[in-house]
N, C-alpha and C positions, 0 to 999 in steps of 0.2 A: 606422271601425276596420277591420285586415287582418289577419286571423287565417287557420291554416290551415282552421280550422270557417268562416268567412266565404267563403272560397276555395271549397272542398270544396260546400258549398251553394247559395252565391251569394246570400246575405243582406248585409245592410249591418250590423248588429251581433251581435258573437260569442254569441247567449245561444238557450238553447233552452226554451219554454216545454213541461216535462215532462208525460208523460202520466198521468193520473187517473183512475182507476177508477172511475167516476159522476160526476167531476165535469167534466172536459174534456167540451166540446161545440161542436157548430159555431160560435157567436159568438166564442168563446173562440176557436179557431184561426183564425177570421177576423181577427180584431185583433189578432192576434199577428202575422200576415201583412202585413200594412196598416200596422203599428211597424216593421218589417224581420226581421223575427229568426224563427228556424223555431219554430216549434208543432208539437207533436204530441197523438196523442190514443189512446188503448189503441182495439184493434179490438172488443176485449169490451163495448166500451160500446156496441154496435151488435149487438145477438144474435139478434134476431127477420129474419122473409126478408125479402130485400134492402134491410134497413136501410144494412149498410153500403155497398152498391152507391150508393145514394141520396148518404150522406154526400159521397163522394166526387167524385161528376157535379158535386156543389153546391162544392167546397172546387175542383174543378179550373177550374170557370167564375171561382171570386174568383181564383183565382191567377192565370186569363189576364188580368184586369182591373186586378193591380195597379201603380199608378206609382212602386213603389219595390221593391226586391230581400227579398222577403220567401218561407219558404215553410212547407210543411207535410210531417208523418209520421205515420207510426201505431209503436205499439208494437206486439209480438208475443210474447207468452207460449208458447215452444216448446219447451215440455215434452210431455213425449207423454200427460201429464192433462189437458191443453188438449184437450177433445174439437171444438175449431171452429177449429183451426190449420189443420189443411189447408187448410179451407174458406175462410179469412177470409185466408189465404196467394195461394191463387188468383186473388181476386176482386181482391187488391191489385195482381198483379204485371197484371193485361187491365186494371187502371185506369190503371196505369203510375202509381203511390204515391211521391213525389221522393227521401224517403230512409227508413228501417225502425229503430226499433230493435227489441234482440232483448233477450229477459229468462228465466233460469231453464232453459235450456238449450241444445243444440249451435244455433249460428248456420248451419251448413253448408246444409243448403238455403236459407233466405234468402240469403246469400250470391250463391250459385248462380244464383237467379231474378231478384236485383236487379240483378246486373250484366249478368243479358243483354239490359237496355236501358239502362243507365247513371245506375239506381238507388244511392244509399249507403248502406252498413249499417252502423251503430254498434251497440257490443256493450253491455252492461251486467257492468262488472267489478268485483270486491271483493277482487282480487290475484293478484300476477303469474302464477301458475301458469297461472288462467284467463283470462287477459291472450293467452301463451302461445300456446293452445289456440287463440282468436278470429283470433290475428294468422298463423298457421300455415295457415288458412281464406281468409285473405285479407280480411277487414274493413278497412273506411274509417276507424274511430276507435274509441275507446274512451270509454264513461260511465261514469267513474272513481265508485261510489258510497261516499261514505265516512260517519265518526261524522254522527249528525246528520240524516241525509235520512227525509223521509216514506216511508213505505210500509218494502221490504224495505233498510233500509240496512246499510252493509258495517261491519265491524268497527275501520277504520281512518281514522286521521286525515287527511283531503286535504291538510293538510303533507307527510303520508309517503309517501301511495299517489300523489298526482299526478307531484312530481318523480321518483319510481320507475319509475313508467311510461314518462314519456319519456326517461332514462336506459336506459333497455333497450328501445325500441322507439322513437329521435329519429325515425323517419316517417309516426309514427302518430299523427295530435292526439288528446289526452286531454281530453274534457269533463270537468269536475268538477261533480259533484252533492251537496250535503248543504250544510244549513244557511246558506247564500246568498240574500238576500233585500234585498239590498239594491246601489247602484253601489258601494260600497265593497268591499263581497264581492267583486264581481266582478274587479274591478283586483286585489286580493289574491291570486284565483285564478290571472291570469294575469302575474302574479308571477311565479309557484313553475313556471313551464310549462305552467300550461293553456293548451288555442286557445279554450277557450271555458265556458260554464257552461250545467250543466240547471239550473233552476228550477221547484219545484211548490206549497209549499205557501205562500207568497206569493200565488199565485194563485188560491187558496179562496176567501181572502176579497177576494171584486170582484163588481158586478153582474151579469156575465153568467154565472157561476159556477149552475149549475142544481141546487145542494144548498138545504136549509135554510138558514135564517136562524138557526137555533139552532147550527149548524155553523159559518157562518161570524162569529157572535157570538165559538163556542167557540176560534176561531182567534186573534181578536183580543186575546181576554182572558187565554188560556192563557200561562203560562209555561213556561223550558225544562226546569224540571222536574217538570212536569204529561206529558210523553211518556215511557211507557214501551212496553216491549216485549212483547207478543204472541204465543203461539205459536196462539192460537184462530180466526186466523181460516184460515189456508193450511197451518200444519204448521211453517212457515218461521220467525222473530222478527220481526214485524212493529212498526212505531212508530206507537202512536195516541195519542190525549190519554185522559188515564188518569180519566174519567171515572167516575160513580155505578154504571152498569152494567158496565163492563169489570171495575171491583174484585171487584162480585159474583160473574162467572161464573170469575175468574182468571185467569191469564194462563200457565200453563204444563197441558202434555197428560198426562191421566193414564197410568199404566202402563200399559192394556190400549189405548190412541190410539198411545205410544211405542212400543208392541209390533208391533202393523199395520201403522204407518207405516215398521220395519226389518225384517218378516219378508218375507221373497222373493217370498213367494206373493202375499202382500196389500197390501205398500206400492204398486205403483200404483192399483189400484182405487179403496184404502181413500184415498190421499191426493185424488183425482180428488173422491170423496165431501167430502172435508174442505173443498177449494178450493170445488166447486160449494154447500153450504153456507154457507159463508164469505163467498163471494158474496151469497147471499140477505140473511144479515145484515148485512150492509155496504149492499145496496139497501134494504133497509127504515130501516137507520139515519138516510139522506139524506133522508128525507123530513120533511115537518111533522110537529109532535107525537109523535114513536116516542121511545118513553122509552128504549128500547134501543140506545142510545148506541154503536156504535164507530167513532168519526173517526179515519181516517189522517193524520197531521200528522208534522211533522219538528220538531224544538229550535228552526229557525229564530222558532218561533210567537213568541219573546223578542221580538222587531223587528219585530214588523208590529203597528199600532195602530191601523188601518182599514180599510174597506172601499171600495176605489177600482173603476173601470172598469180593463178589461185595460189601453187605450189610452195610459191617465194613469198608471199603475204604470212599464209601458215608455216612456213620455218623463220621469218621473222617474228610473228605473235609467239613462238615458242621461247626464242632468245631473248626478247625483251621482258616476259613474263619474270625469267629465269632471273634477270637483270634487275628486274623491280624486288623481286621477292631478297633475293641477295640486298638492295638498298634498304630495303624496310629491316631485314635482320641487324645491318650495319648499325640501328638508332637504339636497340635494347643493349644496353652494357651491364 
């Protein structure tokens, strides 16, 4: 397949396996490599010294080794609460990192650093305004996040916000992210004008996936109205599976958290605290036995019914894609 995210990367199929907070890790973006298709992985999942320096040496040796067009990225939380951006910035751009994305604030330095070795940086957008702003920077694409996606998803439906996008910026491929988990999905997506699709929470549930087993049970079994939305862990509305422990502690911030997080003085601090919390609980979550429950998941958890290797997931999204596209030709006569 020829998309302009295929192009742009130089992958053989248009799909991007999205990055995960605890749970993307090196095997994962190995196999994802080794399928064709780019993998990414958050730099947060790397926080201790030279953790991520490490990752990388290892992800840059499988990429010189592989016999088919596949690659790798990291995410970037460049918000200025990010206390390891700079840092985790740095270390990416002396790695020479193949493509970035960028999540929760201005792309402009990334930008800046990726292209001055012929880095690409996709933006993480939820409408046009800051669509806008990314492409005014100069960005390689856009990760259209729409209803539906794990973690922080956008408000809109990838009906709306995908063809919007490339209607008002046709040079700019649009990834589409949310609720995609299957070859169907995909064809679907690039439909409506996407060059390609993120995909994450399809990916939870697979062997090399380094959360719990109670996690990825919770993936399997959950349906799509088991996800709701979060303001506890980052400040932000996050999508988890609306588990025993999440009901407990609630899911929206009290008035004196609402008040920090918009007074002048205190909302960076106070949110920097919130995220770096949020964190913790979110790494305690993933492990064996923590009652304490908060899984990041998307609506897609409806359509996924096992637990596969990355490997076997990406050569069935291939066949079904193949399958869909064949059904849709079957209906023009």
């Amino acid at each position: 397949m020829q998309t302009k995210l295929t192009e742009a990367l130089s992958i053989d199929f248009p799909m991007i396996m999205a990055p995960m907070f605890l749970v993307s890790n090196e095997a994962m973006i190995v196999e994802g490599m080794k399928g064709g298709i780019a993998a990414a992985f958050p730099t947060l999942n790397y926080r201790n010294e030279n953790e991520l320096e490490q990752i990388l040496d290892k992800l840059n040796l499988a990429k010189s080794g592989l016999t088919i067009k596949g690659t790798y990225g990291v995410n970037l939380i460049v918000q200025k609460t990010n206390p390891l951006y700079e840092k985790h910035l740095k270390i990416c751009v002396e790695k020479k990192v193949p493509f970035y994305i960028t999540s929760l604030g201005s792309p402009k330095q990334v930008i800046e650093k990726a292209h001055s070795y012929g880095a690409k940086v996709f933006c993480d957008v939820t409408n046009l305004e800051h669509a806008q702003k990314c492409a005014d920077l100069g960005c390689d694409g856009f990760i259209a996040v729409g209803q539906g996606a794990g973690g922080h998803a956008g408000p809109n439906p990838l009906q709306i916000i995908v063809p919007a996008l490339q209607k008002k910026f046709p040079n700019i491929p649009v990834i589409a992210a949310g609720g995609i988990a299957d070859g169907a999905g995909i064809v679907s997506m690039l439909a409506i004008g996407a060059s390609g699709v993120s995909i994450g929470t399809r990916f939870i549930a697979t062997t090399e996936a380094g959360v719990s087993q109670d996690y990825k049970n919770a993936i399997v079994s959950s349906k799509m109205t088991d996800i709701v939305l979060t303001e506890k862990i980052s400040g932000t509305p996050c999508t988890i599976i609306n588990t025993p422990f999440a009901k407990k502690i609630g899911y929206k911030q009290n008035w004196l958290e609402r008040m920090l997080s918009n007074n002048s003085t205190t909302k960076k601090y106070f949110k920097m605290w919130v995220q770096i919390s949020g964190m913790k609980k979110l790494e305690q979550s993933v492990k064996p036995g923590n009652y304490q429950t908060l899984w990041c998941a998307g609506q897609s958890v409806e359509l996924i019914d096992d637990i596969l290797p990355c490997g076997e997931i990406i050569k069935r999204m291939k066949i079904e894609a193949a399958e869909a596209h064949s059904k849709l030709s079957s209906f023009f006569k």
